[in-house]
C-alpha positions in Angstrom: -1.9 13.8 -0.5 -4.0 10.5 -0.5 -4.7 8.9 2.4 -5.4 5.0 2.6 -6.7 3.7 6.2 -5.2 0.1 7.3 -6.0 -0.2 10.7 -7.0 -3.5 11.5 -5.5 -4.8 8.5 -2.9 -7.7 8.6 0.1 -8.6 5.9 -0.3 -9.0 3.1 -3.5 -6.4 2.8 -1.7 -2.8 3.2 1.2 -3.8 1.1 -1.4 -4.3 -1.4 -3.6 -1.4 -1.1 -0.2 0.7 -0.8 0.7 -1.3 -3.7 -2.5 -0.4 -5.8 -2.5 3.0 -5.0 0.6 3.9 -6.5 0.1 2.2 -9.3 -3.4 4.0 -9.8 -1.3 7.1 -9.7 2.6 6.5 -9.8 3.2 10.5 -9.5 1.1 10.3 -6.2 2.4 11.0 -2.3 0.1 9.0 0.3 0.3 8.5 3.6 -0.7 4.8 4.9 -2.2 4.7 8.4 -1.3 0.9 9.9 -1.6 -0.1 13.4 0.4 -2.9 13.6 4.7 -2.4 13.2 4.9 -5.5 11.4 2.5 -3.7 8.8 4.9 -0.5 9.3 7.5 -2.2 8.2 6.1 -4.5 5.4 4.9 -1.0 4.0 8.2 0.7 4.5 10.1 -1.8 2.8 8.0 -2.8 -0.2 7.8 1.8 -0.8 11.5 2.0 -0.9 12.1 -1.0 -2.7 10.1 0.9 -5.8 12.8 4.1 -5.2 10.2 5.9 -2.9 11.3 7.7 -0.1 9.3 6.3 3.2 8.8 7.8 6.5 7.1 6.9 9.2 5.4 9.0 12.9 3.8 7.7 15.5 0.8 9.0 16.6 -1.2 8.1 19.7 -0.4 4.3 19.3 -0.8 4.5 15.1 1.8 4.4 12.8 1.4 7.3 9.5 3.5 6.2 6.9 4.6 9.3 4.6 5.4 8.1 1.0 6.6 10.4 -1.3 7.7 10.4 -5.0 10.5 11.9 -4.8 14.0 9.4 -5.6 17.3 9.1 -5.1 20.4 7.9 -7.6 20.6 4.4 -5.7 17.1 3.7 -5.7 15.9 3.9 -9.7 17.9 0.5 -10.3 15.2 -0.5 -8.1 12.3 0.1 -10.5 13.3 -3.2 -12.0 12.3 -5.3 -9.4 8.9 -6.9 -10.4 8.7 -9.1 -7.1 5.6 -8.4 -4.7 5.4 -7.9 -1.9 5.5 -10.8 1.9 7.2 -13.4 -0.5 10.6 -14.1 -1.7 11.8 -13.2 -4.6 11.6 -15.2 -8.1 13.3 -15.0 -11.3 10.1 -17.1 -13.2 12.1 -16.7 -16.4 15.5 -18.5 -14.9 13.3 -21.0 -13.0 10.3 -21.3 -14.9 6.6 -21.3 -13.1 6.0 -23.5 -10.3 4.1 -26.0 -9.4 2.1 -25.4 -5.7 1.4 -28.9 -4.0 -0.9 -28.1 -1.0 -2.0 -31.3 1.0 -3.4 -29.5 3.8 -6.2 -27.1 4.3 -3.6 -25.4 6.9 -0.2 -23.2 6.8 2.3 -24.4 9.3 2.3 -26.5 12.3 0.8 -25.4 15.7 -2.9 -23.6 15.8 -5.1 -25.0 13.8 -6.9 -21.7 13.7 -4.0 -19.8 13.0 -2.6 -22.2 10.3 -6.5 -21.9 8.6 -6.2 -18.2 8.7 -2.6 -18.3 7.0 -3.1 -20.8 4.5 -6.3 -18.2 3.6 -3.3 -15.3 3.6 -1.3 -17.5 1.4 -4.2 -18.1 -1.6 -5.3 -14.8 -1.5 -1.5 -13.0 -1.7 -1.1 -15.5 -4.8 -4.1 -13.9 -6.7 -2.2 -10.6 -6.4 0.9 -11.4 -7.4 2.1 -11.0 -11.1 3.8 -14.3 -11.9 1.1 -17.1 -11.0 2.8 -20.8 -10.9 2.1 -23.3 -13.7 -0.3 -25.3 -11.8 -1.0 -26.1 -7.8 -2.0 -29.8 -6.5 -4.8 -29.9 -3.8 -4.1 -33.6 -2.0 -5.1 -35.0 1.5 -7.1 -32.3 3.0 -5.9 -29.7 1.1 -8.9 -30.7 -1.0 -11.0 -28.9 1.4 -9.4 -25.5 0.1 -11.7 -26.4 -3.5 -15.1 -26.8 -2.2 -18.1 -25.1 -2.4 -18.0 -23.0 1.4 -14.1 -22.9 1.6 -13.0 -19.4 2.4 -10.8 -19.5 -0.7 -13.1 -20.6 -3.3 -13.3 -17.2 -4.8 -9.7 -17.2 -5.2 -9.2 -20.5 -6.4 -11.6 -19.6 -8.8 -10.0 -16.5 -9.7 -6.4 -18.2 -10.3 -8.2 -20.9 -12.8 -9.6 -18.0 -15.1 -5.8 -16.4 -14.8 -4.7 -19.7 -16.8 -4.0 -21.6 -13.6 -4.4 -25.3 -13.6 -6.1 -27.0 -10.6 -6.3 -30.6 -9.9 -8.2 -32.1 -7.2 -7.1 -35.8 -5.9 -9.9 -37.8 -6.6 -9.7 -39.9 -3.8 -9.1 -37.4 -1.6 -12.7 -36.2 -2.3 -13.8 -39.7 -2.0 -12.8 -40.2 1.0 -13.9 -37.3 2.8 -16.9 -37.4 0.7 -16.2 -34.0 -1.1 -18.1 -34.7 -4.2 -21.2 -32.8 -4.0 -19.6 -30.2 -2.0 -16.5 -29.6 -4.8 -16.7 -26.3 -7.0 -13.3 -25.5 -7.8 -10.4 -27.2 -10.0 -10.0 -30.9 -12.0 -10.9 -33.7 -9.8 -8.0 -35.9 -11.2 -6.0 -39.3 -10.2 -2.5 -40.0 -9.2 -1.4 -40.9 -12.7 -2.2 -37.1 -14.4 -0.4 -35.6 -10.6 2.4 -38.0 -11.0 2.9 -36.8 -14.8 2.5 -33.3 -13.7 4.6 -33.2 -10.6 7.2 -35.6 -12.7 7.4 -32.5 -15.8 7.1 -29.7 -13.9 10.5 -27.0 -13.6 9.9 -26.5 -9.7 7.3 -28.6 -7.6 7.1 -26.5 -4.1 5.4 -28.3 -0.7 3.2 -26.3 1.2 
């Protein structure tokens, strides 16, 4: 039985190594080792939710998840749910692919440290996921996000060679004098965002 180590590890990272592993080996058992509950239970429900069964022992302040291959009747309806795992579910097909405008280089409203470190969660939990949105919108000081030391450039980059379109406002990187610092994405103006944002199926705000 394979063992995968997460302590330390925050959502959306053990869902994803769970994730990996079993799709390395579908026939495989594992036990995940998570020392957080919220990680417990993003792992429990993300194994079930592919007709696994999940249990979970607590051990000295650590949770070991057991995940087994074994399924029941109810759960192999399941095996048709392509969603991954922290985020809502989409039907792409019904909806089509959206488009991501980001016009801050934080998630939420409160810490800025915290919103950094979630709006780094967020980017990086979209490279993994299988349907990718049409395009995303860096404006304001989401443009941050596309330069050269951002903590997300390697994924920004990563979502452009997936078939992503980036666009950069242009006076965005103007005015906080971005222009030798960007790396990632199409420094554009408001016209080509307008036309985009105008066309698109599904524009979401972050």
């Amino acid at each position: 039985m394979k063992e995968i180590n997460c302590r330390g590890l925050n959502c959306p990272e053990p869902v994803l190594r769970t994730k990996s592993a079993l799709s390395e080996d579908p026939a495989a058992s594992l036990i995940v080792i998570v020392d957080n509950q919220i990680a417990r239970d993003n792992v429990l429900r993300f194994a079930r939710s592919k007709g696994r069964e999940a249990n979970w022992q607590e051990k000295e302040g650590v949770y070991h998840i057991t995940i087994t291959a074994a399924e029941s009747p109810s759960s192999k309806a399941s095996k048709t749910d392509t969603s991954d795992p922290c985020l809502p579910a989409a039907d792409p097909d019904k909806a089509g692919k959206p488009v991501l405008f980001i016009s801050t280089d934080q998630l939420g409203v409160g810490s800025s440290e915290l919103g950094k470190m979630l709006m780094r969660n967020f980017i990086y939990t979209l490279t993994k996921r299988d349907q990718l949105p049409e395009a995303i919108v860096l404006m304001n000081s989401g443009v941050n996000l596309s330069t050269k030391d951002s903590p997300v450039i390697e994924e920004l980059e990563e979502l452009i060679n997936n078939g992503v379109l980036i666009l950069v406002c242009g006076t965005c990187v103007d005015y906080f004098e971005l222009k030798d610092r960007h790396k990632a994405g199409q420094i554009s103006n408001m016209y080509d965002i307008s036309d985009l944002l105008l066309a698109a199926n599904r524009v979401v705000t972050i």
